[in-house]
VMD Tcl script that builds the backbone (N, CA, C; Angstrom):
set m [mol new atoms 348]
animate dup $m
set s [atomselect $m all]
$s set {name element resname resid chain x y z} {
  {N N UNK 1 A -32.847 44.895 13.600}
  {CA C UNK 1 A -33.428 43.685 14.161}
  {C C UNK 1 A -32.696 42.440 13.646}
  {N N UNK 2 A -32.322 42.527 12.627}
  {CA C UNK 2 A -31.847 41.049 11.725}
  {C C UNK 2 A -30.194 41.156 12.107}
  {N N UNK 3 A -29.244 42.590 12.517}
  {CA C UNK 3 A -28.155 42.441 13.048}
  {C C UNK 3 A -28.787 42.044 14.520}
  {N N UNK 4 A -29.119 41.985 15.099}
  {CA C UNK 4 A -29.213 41.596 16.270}
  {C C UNK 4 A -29.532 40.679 16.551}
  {N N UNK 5 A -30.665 39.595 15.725}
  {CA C UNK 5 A -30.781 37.869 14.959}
  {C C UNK 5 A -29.729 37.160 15.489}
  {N N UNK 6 A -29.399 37.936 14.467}
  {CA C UNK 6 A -27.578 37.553 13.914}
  {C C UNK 6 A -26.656 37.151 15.392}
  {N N UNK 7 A -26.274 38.477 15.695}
  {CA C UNK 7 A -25.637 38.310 16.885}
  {C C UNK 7 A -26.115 37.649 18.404}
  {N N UNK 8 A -27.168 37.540 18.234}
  {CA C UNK 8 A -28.055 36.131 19.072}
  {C C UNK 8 A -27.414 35.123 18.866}
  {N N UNK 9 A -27.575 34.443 17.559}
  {CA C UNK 9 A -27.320 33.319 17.078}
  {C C UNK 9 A -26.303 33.147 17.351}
  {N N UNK 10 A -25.114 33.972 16.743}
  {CA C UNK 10 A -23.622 33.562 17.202}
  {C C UNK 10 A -23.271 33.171 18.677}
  {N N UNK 11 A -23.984 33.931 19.511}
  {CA C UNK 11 A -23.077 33.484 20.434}
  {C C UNK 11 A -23.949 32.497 21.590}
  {N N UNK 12 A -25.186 32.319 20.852}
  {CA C UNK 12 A -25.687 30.494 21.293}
  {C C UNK 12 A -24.704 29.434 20.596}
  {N N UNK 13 A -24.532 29.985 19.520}
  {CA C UNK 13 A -23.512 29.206 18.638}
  {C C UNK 13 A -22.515 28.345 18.885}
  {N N UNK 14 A -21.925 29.938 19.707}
  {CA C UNK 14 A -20.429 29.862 20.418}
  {C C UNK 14 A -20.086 28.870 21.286}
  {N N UNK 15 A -21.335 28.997 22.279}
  {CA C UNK 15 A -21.855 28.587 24.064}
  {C C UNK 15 A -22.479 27.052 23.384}
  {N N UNK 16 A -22.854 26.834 22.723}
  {CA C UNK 16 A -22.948 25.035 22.841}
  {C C UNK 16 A -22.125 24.428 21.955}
  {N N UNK 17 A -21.209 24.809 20.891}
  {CA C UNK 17 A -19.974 24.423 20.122}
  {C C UNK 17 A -20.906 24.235 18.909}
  {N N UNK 18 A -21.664 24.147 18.347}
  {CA C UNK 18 A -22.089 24.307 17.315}
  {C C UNK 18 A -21.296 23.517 15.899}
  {N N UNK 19 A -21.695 22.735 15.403}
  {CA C UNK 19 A -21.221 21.999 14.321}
  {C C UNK 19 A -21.882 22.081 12.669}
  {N N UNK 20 A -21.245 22.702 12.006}
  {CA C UNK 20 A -21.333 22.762 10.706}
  {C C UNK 20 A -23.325 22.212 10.516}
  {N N UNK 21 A -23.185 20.935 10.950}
  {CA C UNK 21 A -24.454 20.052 10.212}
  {C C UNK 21 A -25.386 20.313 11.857}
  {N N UNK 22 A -25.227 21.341 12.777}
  {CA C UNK 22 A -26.053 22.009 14.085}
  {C C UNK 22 A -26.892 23.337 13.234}
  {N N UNK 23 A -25.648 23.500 12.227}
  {CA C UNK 23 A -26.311 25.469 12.101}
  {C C UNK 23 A -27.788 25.426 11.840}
  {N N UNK 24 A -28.229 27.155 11.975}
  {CA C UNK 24 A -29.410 27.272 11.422}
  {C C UNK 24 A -29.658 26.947 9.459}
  {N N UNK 25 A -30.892 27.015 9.410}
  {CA C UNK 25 A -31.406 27.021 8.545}
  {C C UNK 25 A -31.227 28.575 7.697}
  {N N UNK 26 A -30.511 29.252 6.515}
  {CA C UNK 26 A -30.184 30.233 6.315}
  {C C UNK 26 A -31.739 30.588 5.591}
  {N N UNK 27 A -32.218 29.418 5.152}
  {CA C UNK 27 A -32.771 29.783 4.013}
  {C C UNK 27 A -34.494 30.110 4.879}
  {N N UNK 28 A -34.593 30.088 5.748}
  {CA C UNK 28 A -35.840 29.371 6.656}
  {C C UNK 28 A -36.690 31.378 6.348}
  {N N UNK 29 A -38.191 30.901 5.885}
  {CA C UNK 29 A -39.224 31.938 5.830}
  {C C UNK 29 A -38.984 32.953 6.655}
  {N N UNK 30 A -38.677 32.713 7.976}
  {CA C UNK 30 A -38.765 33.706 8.984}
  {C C UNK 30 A -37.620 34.900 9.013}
  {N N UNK 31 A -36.309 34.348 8.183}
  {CA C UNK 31 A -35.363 35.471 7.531}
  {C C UNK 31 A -36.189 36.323 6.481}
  {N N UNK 32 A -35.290 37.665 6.522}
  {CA C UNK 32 A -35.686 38.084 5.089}
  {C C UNK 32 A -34.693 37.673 4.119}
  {N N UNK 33 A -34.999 37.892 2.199}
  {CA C UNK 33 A -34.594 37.374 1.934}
  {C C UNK 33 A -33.134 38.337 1.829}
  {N N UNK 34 A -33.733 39.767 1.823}
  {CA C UNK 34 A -32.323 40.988 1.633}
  {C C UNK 34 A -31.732 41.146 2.833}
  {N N UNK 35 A -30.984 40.384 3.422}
  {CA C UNK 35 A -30.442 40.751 4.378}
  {C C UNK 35 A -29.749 42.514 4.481}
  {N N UNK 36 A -29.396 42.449 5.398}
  {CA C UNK 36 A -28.585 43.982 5.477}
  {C C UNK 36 A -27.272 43.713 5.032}
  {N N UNK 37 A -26.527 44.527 3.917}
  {CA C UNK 37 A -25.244 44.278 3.370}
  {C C UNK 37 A -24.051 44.714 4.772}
  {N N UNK 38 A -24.212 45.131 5.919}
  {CA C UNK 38 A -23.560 46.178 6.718}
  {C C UNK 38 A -22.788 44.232 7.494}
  {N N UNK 39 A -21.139 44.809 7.253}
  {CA C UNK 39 A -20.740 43.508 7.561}
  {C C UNK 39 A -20.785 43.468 9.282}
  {N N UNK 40 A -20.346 42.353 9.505}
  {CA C UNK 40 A -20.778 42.006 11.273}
  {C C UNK 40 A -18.953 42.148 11.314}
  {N N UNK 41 A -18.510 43.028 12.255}
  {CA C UNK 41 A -17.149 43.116 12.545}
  {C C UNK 41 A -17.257 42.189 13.955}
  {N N UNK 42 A -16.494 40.942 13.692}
  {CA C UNK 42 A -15.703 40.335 14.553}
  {C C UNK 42 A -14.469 40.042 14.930}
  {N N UNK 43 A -13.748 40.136 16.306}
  {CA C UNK 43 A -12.297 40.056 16.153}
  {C C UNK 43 A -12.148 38.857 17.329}
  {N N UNK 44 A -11.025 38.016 17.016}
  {CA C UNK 44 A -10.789 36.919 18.288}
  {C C UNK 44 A -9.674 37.165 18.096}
  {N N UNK 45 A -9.594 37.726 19.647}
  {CA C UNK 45 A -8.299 37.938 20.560}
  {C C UNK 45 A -7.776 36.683 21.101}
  {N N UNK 46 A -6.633 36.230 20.904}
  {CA C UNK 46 A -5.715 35.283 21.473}
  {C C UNK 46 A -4.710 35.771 22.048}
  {N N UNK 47 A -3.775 34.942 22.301}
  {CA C UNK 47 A -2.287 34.995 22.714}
  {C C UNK 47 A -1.694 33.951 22.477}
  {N N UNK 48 A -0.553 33.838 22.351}
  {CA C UNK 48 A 0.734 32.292 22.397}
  {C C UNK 48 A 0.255 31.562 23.546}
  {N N UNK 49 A -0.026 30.511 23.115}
  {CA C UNK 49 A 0.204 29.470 24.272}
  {C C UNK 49 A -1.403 29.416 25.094}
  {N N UNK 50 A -2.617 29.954 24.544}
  {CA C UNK 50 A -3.700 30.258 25.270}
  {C C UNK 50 A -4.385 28.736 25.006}
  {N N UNK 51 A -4.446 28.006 26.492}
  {CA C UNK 51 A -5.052 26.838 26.059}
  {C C UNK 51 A -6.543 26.666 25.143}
  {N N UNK 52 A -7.111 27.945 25.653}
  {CA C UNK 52 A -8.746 27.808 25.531}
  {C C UNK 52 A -9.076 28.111 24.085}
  {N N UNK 53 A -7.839 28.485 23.352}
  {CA C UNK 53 A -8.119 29.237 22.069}
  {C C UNK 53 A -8.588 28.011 20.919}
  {N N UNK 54 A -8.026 27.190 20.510}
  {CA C UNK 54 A -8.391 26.198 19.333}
  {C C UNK 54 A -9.680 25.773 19.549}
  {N N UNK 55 A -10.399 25.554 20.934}
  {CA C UNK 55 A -11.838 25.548 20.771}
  {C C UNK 55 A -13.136 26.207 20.681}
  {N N UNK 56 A -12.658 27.550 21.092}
  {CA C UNK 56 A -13.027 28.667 20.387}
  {C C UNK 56 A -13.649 29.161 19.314}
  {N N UNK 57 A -12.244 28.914 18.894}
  {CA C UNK 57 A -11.656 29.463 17.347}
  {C C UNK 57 A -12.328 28.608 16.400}
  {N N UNK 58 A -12.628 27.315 16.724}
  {CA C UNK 58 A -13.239 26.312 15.775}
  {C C UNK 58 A -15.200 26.995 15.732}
  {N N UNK 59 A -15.044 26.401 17.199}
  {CA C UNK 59 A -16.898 26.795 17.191}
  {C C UNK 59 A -17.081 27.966 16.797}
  {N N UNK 60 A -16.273 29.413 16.800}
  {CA C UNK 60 A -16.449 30.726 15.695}
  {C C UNK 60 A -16.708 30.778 14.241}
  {N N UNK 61 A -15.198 29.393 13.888}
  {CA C UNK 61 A -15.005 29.500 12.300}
  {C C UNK 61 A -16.538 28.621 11.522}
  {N N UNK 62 A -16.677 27.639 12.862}
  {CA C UNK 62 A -18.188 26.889 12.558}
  {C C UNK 62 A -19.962 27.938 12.389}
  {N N UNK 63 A -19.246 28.511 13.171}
  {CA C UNK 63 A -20.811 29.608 13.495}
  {C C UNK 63 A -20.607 30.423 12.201}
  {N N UNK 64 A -19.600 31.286 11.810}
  {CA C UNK 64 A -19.207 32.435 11.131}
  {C C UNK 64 A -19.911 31.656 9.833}
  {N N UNK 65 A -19.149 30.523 9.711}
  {CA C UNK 65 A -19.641 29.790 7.956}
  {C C UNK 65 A -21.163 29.268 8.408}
  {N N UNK 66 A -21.696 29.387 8.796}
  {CA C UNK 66 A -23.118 28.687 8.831}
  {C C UNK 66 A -23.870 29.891 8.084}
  {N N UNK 67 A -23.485 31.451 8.191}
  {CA C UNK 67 A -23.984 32.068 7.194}
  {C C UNK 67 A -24.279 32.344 5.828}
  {N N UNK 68 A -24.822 32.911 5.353}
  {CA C UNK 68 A -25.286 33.206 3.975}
  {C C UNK 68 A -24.752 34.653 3.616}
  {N N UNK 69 A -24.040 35.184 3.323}
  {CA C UNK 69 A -22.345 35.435 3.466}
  {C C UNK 69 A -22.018 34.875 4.177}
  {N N UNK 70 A -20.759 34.289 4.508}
  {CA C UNK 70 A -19.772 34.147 5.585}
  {C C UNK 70 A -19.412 34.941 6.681}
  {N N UNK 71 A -19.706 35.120 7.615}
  {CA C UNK 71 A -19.399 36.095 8.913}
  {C C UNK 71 A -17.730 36.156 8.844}
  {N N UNK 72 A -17.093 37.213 8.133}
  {CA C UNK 72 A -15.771 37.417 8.218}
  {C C UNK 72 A -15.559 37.688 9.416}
  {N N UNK 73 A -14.300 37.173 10.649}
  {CA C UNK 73 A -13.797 37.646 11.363}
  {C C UNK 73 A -12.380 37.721 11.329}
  {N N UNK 74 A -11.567 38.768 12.378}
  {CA C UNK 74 A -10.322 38.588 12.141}
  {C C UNK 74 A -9.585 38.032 13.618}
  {N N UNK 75 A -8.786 37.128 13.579}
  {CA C UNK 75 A -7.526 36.597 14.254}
  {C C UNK 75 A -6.796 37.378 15.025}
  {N N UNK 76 A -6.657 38.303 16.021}
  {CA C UNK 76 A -5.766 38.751 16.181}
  {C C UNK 76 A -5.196 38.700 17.512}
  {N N UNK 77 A -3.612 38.482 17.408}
  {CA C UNK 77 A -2.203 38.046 18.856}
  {C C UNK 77 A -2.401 38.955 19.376}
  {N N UNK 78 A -2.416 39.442 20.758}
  {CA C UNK 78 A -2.329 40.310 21.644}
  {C C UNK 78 A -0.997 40.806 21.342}
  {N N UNK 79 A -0.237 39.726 21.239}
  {CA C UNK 79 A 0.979 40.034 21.554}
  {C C UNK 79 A 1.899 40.531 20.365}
  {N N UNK 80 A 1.413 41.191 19.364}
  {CA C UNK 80 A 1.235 41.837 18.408}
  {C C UNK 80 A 0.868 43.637 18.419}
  {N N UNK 81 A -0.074 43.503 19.816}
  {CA C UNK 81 A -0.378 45.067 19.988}
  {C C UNK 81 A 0.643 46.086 20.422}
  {N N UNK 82 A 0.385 46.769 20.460}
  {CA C UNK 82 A 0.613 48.407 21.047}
  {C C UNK 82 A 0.372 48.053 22.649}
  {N N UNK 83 A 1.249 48.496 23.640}
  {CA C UNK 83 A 0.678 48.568 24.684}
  {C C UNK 83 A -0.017 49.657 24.966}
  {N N UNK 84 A -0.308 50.276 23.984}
  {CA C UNK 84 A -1.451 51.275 24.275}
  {C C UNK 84 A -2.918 50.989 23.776}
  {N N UNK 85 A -2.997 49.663 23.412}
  {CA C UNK 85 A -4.282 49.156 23.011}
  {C C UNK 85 A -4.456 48.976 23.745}
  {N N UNK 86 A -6.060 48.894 23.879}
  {CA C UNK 86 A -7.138 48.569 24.971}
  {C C UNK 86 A -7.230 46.938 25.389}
  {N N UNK 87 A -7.230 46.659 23.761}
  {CA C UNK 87 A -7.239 44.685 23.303}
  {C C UNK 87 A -6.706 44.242 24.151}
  {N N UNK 88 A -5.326 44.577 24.690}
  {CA C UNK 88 A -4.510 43.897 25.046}
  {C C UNK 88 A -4.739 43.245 26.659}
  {N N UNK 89 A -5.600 43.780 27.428}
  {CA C UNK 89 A -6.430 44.077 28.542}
  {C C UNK 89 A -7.301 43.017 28.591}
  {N N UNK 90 A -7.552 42.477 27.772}
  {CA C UNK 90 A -8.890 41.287 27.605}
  {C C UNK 90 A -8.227 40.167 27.740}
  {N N UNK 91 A -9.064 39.490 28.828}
  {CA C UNK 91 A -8.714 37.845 28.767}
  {C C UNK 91 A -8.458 37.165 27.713}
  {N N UNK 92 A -7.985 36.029 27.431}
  {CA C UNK 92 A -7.653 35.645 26.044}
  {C C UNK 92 A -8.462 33.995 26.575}
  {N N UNK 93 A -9.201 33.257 25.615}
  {CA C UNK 93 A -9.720 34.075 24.468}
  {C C UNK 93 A -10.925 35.198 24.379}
  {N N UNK 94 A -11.110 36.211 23.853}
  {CA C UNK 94 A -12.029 37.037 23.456}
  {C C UNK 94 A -12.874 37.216 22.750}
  {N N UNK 95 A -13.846 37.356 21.933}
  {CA C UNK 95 A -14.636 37.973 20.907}
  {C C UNK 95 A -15.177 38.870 21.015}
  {N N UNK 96 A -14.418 40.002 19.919}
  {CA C UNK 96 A -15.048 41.390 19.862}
  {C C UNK 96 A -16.323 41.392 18.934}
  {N N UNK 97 A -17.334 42.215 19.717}
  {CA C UNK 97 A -18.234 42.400 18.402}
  {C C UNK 97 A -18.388 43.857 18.313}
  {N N UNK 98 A -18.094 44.313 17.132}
  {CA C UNK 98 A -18.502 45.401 17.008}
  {C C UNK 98 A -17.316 46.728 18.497}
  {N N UNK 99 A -16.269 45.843 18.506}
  {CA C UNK 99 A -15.383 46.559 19.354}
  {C C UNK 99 A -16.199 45.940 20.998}
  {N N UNK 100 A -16.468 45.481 21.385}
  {CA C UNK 100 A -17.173 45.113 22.435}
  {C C UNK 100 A -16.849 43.793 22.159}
  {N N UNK 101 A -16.680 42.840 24.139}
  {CA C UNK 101 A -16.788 42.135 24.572}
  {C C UNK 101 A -18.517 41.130 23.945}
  {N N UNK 102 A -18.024 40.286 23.439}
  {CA C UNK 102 A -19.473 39.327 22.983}
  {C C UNK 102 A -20.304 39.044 24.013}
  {N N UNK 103 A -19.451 38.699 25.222}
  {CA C UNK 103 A -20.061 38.144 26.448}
  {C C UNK 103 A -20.736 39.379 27.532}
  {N N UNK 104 A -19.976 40.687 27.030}
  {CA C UNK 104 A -20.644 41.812 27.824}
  {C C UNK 104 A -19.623 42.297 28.761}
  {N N UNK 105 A -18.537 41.613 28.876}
  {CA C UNK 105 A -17.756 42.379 29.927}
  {C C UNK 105 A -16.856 43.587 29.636}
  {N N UNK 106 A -16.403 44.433 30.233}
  {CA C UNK 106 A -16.008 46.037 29.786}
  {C C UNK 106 A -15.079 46.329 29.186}
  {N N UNK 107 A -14.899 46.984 28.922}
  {CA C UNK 107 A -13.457 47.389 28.149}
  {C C UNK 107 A -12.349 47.991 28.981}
  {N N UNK 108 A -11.567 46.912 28.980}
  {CA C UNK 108 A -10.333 47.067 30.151}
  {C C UNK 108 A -9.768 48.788 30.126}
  {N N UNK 109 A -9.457 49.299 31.050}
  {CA C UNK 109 A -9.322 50.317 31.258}
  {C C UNK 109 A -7.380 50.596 31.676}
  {N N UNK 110 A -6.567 51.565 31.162}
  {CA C UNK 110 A -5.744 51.472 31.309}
  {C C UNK 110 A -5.248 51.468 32.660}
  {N N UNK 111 A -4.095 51.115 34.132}
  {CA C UNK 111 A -2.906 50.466 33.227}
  {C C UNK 111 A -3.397 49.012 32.952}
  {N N UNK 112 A -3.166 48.612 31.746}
  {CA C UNK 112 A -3.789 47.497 31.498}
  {C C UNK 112 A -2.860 45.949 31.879}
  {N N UNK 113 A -3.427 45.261 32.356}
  {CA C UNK 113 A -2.938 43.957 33.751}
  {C C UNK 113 A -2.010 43.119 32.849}
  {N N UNK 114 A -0.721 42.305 33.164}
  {CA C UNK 114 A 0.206 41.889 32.339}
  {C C UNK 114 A -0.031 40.917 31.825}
  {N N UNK 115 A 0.332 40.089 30.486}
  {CA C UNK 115 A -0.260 38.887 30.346}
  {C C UNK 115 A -0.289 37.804 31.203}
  {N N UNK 116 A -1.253 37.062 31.443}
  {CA C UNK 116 A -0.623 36.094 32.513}
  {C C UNK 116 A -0.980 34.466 31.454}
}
mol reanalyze $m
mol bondsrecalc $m
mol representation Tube
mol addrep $m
């Protein structure tokens, strides 16, 4: 229930840009106080030259730190992959959660479409 809080939050987070002094309240009664130690795997998919990415990437790095741990995520270039990754298939920009599309859309299926 409290990973799933969680992943609520982020991606209201995401969707109104969210600013450092916007976040929630970490400390607020209605949390528990032991959270679950099980980390939240996030990945943001980019590419070179992706206009949409620096605003993104900000309102993520803003949401991620509004936690009590820090929501580690990782950075990663498409254009870096394997063309046998799946990643590479996803619009840019992306957020994986948990290997999944944040927003819900599928997991590109091979042959996977060229960068555009």
């Amino acid at each position: 229930m409290i990973r799933k809080r969680r992943l609520l939050t982020i991606i209201c987070m995401l969707l109104v840009g969210c600013t450092s002094d916007q976040a929630p309240d970490n400390n607020s009664q209605s949390q528990s106080p032991q959270m679950s130690p099980d980390p939240i795997h996030v990945v943001f998919l980019t590419r070179d030259g992706c206009a949409n990415t620096p605003v993104l990437l900000a309102n993520l790095k803003s949401v991620a730190e509004s936690f009590d741990p820090p929501v580690d995520y990782l950075v990663v270039n498409q254009g870096t992959l394997l063309l046998t990754d799946a990643r590479i298939g996803y619009a840019t920009p992306t957020i994986l959660y948990d290997n999944r599309d944040l927003f819900g859309l599928p997991k590109p299926l091979a042959p996977f479409p060229a960068p555009s």
